[in-house]
C-alpha positions, 0 to 999 in steps of 0.5 A: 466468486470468494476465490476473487478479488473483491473491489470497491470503486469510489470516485465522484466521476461516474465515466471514470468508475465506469471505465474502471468497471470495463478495465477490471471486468477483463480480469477473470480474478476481479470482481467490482462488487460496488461503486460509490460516488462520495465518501460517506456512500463509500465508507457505508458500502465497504462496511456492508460488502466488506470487500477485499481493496476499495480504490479510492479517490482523495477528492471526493464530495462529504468525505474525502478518500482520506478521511475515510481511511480509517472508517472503512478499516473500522468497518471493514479490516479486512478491506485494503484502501488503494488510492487511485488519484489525479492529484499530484499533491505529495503531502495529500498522497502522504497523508494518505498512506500515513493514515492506512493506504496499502498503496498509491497509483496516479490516474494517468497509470496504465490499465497494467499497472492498475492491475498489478497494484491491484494484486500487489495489495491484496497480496499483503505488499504496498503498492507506491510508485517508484518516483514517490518511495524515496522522497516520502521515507526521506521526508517521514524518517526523522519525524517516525525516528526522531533522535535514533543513533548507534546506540539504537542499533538492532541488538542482533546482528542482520544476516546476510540474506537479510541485509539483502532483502532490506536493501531490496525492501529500500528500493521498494521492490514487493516480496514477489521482486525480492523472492525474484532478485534473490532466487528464494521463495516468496515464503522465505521472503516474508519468514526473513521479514518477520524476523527483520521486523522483530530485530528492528522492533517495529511492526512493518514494512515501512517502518522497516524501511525508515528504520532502514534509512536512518541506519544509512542502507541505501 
């Protein structure tokens, strides 16, 4: 159905594509429209189906999820990589996100997590487990923001409410947890953040948020 999320599962372990296909066959608003077993296969089914998330696997035969990254959103830009990974391996996981990944899950997440990330993503919002948000913008906030000082300050003042919404962003909350916390709209979180990101010039979320890090809103 076009109202459903459309995913593409790709892992070299065919019983865990498997039980994937079983978790997400519960859910009336997902459709798993493909699988893939190496990256090549993938990066060819996701130009073909063009579907709405490819959960991807960093480990994977001819290709690995990274490297095929950007092929995908060559192919298919509308399609949203989400990393579904055992690997505990940070600066892989880094990497990944640097390279387009809307989002990481760790495969010993719980079926509910993966859904929520699921939807998350395909919302527009990124999807990184609490645990690893601080490090990764501690660790990419100098190299993205080398030598930014005072004199790099927005020249238009923060609101309030968008001050608010950037400590929110910081602590890595989705634009559904922000419009909760605050008691707006989601559609008001996403106008503020616009005009957070035209302040800041810088063309996204995290961007936003190292720019946010480097101006000490913690």
């Amino acid at each position: 159905m076009a109202d459903q999320i459309q995913v593409l599962i790709a892992d070299d372990h065919r019983l865990f594509r498997e039980g994937l296909r079983l978790i997400l066959a519960r859910e009336e608003e997902i459709a798993v429209v493909g699988e893939a077993s190496d990256g090549q296969q993938t990066v060819d089914l996701a130009g073909r189906l063009k579907p709405d998330i490819a959960l991807l696997d960093i480990t994977m035969p001819l290709m690995s999820g990274i490297e095929i990254i950007l092929p995908i959103r060559q192919r298919s830009p509308k399609t949203k990589p989400l990393m579904l990974t055992a690997s505990q391996d940070e600066s892989k996981i880094f990497s990944a996100l640097k390279a387009g990944a809307k989002g990481y899950l760790s495969k010993n997440s719980s079926a509910t997590d993966l859904i929520k990330a699921i939807r998350s993503v395909h919302q527009g919002d990124m999807w990184v487990e609490r645990k690893l948000i601080a490090k990764y913008f501690e660790t990419e906030a100098n190299a993205n923001f080398p030598g930014r000082d005072q004199e790099d300050m927005p020249m238009e003042p923060f609101t309030q409410r968008e001050h608010e919404i950037l400590l929110c962003l910081v602590k890595g909350c989705t634009n559904k947890e922000i419009a909760e916390a605050l008691f707006i709209s989601e559609k008001t979180v996403k106008s503020h953040l616009t005009k957070i990101f035209r302040k800041m010039n810088v063309p996204g979320r995290f961007q936003a948020i190292l720019y946010a890090i480097q101006l000490g809103l913690q």
